[in-house]
C-alpha positions as CSV (number, residue, x, y, z in Angstrom):
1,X,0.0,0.0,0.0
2,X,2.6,2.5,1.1
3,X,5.0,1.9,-1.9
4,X,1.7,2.3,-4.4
5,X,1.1,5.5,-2.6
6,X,4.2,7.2,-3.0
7,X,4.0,6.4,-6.6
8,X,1.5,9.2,-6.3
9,X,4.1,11.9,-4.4
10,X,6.4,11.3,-7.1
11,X,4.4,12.0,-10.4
12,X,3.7,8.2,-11.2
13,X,0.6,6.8,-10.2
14,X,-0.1,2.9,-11.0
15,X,-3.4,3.6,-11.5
16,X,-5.7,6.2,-12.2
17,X,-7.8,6.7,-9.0
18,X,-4.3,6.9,-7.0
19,X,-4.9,10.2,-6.7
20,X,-7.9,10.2,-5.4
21,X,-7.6,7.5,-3.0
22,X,-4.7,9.1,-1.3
23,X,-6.7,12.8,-0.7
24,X,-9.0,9.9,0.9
25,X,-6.7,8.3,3.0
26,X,-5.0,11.6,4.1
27,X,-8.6,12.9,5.2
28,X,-9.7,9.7,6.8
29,X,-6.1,10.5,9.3
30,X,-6.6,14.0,9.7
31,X,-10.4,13.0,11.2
32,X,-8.5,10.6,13.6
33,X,-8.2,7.3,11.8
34,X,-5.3,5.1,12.7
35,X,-3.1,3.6,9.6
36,X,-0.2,2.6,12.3
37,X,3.0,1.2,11.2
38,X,4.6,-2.2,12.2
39,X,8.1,-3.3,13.0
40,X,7.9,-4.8,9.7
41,X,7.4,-1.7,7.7
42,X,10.6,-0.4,9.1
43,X,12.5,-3.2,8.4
44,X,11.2,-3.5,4.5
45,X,12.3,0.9,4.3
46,X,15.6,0.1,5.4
47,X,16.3,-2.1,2.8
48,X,15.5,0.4,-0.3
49,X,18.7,1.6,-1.7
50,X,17.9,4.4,-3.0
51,X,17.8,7.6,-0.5
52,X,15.2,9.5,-2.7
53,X,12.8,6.7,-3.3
54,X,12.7,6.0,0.6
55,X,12.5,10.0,1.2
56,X,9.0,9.8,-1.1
57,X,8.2,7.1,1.3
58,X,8.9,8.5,4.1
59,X,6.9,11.5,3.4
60,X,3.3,9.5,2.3
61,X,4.3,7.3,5.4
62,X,4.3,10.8,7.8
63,X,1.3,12.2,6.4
64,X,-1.2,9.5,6.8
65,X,0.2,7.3,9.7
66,X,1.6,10.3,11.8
67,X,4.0,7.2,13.0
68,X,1.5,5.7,15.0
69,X,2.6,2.3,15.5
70,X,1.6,-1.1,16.6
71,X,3.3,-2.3,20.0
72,X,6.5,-4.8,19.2
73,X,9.2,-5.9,21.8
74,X,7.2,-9.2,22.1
75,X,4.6,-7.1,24.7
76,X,1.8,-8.1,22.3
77,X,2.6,-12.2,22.1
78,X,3.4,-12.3,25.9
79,X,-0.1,-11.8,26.5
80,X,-1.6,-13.7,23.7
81,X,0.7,-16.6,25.3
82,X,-0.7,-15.9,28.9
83,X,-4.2,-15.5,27.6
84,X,-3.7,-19.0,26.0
85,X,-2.0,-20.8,29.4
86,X,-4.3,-19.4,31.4
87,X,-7.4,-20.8,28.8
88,X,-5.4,-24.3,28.6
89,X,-3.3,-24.5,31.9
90,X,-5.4,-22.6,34.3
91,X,-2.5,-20.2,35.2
92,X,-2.3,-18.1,35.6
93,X,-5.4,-18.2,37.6
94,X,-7.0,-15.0,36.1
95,X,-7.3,-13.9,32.7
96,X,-4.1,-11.4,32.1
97,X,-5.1,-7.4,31.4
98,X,-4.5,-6.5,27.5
99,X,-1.6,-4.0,27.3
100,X,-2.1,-1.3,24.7
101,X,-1.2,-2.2,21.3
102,X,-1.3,0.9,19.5
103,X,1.7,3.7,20.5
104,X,4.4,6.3,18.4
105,X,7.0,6.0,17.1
106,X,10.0,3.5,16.3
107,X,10.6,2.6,19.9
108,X,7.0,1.4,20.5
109,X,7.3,-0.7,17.2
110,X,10.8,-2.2,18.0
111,X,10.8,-2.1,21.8
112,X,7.2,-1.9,23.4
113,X,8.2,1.1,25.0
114,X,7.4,4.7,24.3
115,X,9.9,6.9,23.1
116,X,10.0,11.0,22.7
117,X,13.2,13.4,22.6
118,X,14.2,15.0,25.5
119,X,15.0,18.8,26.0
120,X,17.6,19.1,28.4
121,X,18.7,22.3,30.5
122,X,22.6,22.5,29.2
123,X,23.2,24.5,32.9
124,X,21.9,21.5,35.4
125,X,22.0,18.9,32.9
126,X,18.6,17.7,33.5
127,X,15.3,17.2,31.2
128,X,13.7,20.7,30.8
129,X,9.9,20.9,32.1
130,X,6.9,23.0,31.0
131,X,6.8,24.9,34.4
132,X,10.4,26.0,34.0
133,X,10.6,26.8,30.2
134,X,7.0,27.2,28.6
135,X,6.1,26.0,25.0
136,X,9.1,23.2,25.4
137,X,6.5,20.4,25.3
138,X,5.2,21.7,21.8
139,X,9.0,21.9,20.8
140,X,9.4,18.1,22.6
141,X,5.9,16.9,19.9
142,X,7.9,18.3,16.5
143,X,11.0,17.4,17.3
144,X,10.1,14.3,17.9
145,X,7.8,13.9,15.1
146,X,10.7,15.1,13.3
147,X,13.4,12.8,14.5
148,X,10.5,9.8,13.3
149,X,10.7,11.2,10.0
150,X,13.9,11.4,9.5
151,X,14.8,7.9,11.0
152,X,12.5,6.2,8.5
153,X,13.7,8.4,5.4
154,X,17.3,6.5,6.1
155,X,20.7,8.3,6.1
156,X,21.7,10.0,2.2
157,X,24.5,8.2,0.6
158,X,27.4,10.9,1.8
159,X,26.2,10.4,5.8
160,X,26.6,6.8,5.2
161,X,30.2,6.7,5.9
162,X,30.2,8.7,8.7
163,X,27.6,6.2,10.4
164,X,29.2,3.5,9.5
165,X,31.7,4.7,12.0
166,X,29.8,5.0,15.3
167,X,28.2,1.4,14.5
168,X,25.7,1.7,11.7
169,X,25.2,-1.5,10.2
170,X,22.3,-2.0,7.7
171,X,22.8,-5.4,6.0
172,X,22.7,-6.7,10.1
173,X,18.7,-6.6,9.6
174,X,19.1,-8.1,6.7
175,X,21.4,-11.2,7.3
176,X,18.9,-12.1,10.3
177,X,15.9,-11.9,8.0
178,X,18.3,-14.3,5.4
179,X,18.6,-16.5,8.2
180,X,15.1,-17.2,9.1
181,X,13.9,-17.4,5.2
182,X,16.7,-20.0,5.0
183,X,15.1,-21.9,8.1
184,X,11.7,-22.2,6.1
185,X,13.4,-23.4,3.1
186,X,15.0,-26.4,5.1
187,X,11.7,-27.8,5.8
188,X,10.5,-27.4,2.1
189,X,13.7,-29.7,1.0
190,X,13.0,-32.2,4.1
191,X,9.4,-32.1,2.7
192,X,10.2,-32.8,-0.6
193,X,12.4,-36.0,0.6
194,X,9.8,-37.5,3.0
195,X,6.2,-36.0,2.2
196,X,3.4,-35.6,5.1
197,X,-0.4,-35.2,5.0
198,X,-1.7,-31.8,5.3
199,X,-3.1,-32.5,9.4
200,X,0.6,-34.1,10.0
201,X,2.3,-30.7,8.2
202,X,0.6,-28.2,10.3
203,X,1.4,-30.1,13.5
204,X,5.1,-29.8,12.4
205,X,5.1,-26.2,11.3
206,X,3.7,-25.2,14.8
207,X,6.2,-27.2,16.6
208,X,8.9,-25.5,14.5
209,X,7.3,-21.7,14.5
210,X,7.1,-22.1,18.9
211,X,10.6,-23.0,19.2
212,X,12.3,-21.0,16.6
213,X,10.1,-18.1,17.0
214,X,9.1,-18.3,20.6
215,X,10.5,-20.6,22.2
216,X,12.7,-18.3,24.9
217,X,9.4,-16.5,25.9
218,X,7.7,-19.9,26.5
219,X,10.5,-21.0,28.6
220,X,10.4,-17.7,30.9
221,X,6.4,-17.8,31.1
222,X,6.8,-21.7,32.1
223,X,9.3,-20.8,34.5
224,X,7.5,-18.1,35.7
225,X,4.0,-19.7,36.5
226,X,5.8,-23.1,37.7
227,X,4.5,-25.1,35.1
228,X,6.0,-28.4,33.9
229,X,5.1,-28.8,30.9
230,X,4.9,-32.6,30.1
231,X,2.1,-32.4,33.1
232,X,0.8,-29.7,31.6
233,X,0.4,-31.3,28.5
234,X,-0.1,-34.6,29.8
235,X,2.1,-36.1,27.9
236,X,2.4,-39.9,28.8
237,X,6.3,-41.1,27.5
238,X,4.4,-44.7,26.9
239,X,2.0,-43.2,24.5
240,X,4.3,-41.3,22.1
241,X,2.4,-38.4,20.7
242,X,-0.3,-38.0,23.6
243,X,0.5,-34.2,24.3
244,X,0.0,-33.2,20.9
245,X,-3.3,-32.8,20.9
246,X,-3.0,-30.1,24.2
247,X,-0.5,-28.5,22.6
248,X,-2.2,-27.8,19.5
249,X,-5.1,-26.5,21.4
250,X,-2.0,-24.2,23.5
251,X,-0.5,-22.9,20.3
252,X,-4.0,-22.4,18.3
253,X,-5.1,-19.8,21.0
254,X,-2.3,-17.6,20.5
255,X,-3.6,-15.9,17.3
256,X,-0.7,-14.4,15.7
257,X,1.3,-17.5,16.1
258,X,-2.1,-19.3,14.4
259,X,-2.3,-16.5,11.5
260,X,1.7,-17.2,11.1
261,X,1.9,-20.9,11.1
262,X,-1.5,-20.9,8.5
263,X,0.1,-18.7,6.2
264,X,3.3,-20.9,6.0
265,X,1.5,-24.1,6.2
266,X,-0.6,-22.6,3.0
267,X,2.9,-22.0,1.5
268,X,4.8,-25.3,2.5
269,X,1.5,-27.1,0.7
270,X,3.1,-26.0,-2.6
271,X,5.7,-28.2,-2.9
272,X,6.6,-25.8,-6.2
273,X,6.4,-22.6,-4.8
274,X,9.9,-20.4,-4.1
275,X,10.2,-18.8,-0.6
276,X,11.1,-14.7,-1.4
277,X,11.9,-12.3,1.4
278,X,8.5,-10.7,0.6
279,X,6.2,-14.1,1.9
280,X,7.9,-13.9,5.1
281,X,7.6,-9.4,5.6
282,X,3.9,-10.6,4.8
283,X,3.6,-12.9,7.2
284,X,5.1,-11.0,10.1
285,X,3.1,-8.0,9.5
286,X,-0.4,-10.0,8.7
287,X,-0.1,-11.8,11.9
288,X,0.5,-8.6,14.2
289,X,-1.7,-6.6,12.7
290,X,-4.8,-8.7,12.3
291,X,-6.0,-9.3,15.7
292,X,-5.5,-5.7,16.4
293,X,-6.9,-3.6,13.5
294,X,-10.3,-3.4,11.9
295,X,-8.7,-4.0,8.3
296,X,-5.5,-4.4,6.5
297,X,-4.3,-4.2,2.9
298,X,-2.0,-6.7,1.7
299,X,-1.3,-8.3,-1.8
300,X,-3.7,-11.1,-3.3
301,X,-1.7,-13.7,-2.4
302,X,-1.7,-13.2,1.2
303,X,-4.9,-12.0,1.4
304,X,-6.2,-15.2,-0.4
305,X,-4.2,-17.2,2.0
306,X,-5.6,-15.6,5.5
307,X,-9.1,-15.8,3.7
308,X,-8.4,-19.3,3.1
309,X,-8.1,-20.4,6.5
310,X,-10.6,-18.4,8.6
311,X,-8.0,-15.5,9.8
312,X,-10.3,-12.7,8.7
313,X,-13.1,-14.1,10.3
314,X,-11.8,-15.5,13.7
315,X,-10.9,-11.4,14.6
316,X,-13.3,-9.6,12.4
317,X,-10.8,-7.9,10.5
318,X,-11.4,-7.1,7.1
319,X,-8.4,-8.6,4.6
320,X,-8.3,-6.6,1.4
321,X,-6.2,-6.5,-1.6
322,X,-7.5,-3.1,-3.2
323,X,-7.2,0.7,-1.8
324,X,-10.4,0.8,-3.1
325,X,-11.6,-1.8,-0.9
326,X,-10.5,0.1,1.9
327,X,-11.7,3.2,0.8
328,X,-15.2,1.9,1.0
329,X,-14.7,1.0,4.4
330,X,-13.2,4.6,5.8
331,X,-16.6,6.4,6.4
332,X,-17.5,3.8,9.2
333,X,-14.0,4.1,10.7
334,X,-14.4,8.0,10.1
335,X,-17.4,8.2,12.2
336,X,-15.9,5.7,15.2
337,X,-12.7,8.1,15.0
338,X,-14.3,11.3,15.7
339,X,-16.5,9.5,18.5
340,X,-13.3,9.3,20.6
341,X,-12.3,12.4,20.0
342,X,-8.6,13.6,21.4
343,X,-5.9,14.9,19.3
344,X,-6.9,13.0,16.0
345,X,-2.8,12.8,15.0
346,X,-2.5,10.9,18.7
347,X,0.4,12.7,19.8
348,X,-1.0,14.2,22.6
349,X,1.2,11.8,24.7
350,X,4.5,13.5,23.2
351,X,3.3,17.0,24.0
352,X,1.0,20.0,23.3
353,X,0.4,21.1,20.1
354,X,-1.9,20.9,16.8
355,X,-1.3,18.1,14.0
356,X,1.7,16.3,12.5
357,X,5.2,18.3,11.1
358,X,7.8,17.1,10.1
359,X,9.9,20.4,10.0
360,X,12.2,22.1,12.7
361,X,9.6,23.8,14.8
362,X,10.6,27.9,14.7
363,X,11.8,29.8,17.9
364,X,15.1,30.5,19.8
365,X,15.6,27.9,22.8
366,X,19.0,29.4,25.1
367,X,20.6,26.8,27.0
368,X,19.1,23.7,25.6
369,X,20.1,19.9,23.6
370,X,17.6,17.6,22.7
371,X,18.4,14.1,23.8
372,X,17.7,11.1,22.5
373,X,14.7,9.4,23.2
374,X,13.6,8.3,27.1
């Protein structure tokens, strides 16, 4: 979607309504509805080359997200697996609070956490309030809204160097995400050597997404709510296969590990079919995003495949492969936006002030840095 719509920014729309469905999109956010961002949208910037094509992205990005952003730091799956022990294991005893999934900013995405800059007195060296320097908490909002633009635009080619020296390491992101497309394509070799039916394949591509996915967080949450999990399973060591069917149950209640090992199931089933970078940025951002947002836009591939299996449906989320699709949707979402009235950009949290900039803010501040993000 985001790609599509900065064709428009930069003279070239792909189709002819672009146009229109952007002004659309752009006044659907300024009445207050959310188009947040995922980890995975970061990651799949990052890896454009070119400084002025992710600049044009950057900017649609900005003006109809305002970097709202859905929660990452594995806050979100903790409670889906809590929610899914305490509905299979009994504990914990009581059904866990849902945190907040949507936030700004980068931070929130990567880290759970929320992030603004900090204005810092230079003299005592500590963060700079309202009461002792008014109008710095509208200077806190924009330059932070700034510093979220900026960070997703990506570094121009002749600051490169320069980051490279302090640290800055693209291609890092990049070798992990190699590493875990080359975990799927072992099982499509070891499936094409010894074939399983299609009941037999899912139970396998669960046991492999929990323990190369989630397996560390499943060892703290066992560890921390005393559970054993043979006995939780009730696995019998006589009966080889007996805690399967509990642990099925276990993993299907934990809905974006079920949206994720679908997807790849649907994809493993084609015996023919070439794993790209792409099927697994799909998968990572269909999973978070569907059991937290009302609808999503994705390519007709991975729409079909969510479709396919009941994803849509089990959260109520509609799964669409057309802006226009979405477009039809917006005057609902419009009308359930201005009910909840609030700053309709959502950075209210960050400070005072009207809207979304992505420009230095003007004024003359003595005796102040802005810090990196708390």
């Amino acid at each position: 979607m985001w790609v599509r719509l900065a064709s428009v920014v930069q003279g070239k729309p792909r189709a002819p309504g672009d146009s229109t469905v952007l002004d659309v999109l752009l006044e659907a956010a300024a009445a207050g509805v959310a188009f947040p961002l995922s980890r995975t949208h970061y990651i799949e910037t990052s890896s454009i080359r070119k400084p002025k094509q992710r600049q044009d992205l950057a900017r649609v990005m900005a003006s109809i997200s305002f970097f709202r952003t859905l929660r990452g730091g594995q806050v979100l799956i903790r409670h889906q697996m809590l929610n899914a022990m305490h509905e299979t294991f009994g504990r914990p005893a009581f059904r866990p609070t849902a945190p907040e999934a949507l936030g700004l900013g980068v931070s929130w995405a990567f880290t759970g956490r929320q992030g603004f800059m900090r204005v810092m007195d230079k003299a005592t060296g500590l963060e700079t309030t309202e009461a002792s320097l008014p109008g710095v908490g509208k200077l806190r909002r924009e330059m932070s809204q700034l510093a979220e633009t900026m960070l997703i635009a990506g570094p121009a080619d002749d600051e490169v160097e320069a980051l490279r020296a302090n640290g800055y390491r693209p291609e890092a992101t990049e070798e992990g995400h190699a590493s875990r497309l080359a975990w799927e394509k072992l099982l499509v070799g070891m499936l094409r050597d010894d074939p399983v039916h299609a009941e037999e394949l899912r139970v396998r591509v669960t046991a492999r997404e929990l323990c190369h996915e989630y397996l560390d967080l499943f060892n703290e949450l066992l560890a921390e709510y005393r559970l054993d999990l043979e006995r939780a399973l009730g696995s019998d060591s006589e009966r080889p296969g007996s805690g399967r069917p509990k642990l099925m149950a276990f993993s299907d209640r934990i809905p974006s590990m079920r949206l994720a090992v679908d997807m790849k199931t649907a994809l493993f089933r084609n015996g023919a079919r070439v794993w790209q970078p792409n099927d697994l940025h799909d998968i990572d951002a269909l999973s978070q995003a569907i059991p937290y947002c009302q609808a999503v836009v994705t390519d007709k591939d991975a729409a079909d495949r969510v479709r396919r299996t009941g994803g849509d449906q089990r959260h109520g989320t509609a799964v669409l492969s057309k802006l226009d699709q979405l477009v039809e949707l917006l005057p609902d979402l419009v009308a359930r936006a201005q009910a909840l009235g609030g700053d309709p950009t959502g950075w209210d949290a960050a400070g005072p002030g009207e809207g979304f900039k992505a420009t230095l803010p003007d004024g003359t501040w003595p005796s102040l840095t802005v810090a990196s993000p708390s």
